[in-house]
N, C-alpha and C positions, 0 to 999 in steps of 0.2 A: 485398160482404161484407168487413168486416175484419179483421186478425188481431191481437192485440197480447199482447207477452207481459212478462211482471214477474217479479220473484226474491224469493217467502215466505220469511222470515225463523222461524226458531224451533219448526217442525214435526215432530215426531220419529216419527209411527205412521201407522197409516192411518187412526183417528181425526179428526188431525188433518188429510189431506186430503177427505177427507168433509166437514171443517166449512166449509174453505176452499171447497168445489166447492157446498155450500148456499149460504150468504153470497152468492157471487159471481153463481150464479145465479137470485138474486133480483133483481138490478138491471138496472133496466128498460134492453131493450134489445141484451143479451146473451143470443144465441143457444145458443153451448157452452160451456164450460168443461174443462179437462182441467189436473190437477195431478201432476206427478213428483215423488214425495218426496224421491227421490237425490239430485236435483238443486236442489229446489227452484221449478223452474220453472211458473211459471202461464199457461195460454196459453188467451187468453180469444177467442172469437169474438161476432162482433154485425153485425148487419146495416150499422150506421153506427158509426162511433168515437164511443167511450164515454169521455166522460173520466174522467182515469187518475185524478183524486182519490176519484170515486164508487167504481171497483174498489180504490182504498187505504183505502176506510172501512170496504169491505165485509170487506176481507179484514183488517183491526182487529179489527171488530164480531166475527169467528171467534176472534180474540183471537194473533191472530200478526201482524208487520211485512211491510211492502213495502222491501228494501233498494236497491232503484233504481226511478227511476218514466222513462217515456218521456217 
């Protein structure tokens, strides 16, 4: 299993982590997903490492940024 985490840019409610935690777990591959608003922090699990471009579209496609990628 892996783990890998990113910092959502532009999120203010829980709206908004609801969108982040659809999006993200739509992509193939990815197990869990868990979002802290406070912080920002996205911590996505997957069986195999996912690349960080496909969790940077996905969490776009929600309509908010990845302000650093792994």
């Amino acid at each position: 299993m892996a783990t890998t985490t990113y910092t959502v840019t532009g999120m203010t409610c829980g709206h908004c982590v609801s969108s982040v935690k659809e999006e993200v777990s739509e992509v193939t591959g990815v197990t869990g997903v868990e979002v802290d608003l406070a912080t920002g922090l996205l911590t996505v699990q997957s069986d195999a490492p996912v690349e960080a471009g496909r969790i940077a579209a996905a969490v776009e496609a929600a309509g908010y940024g990845v302000a650093d990628q792994p």
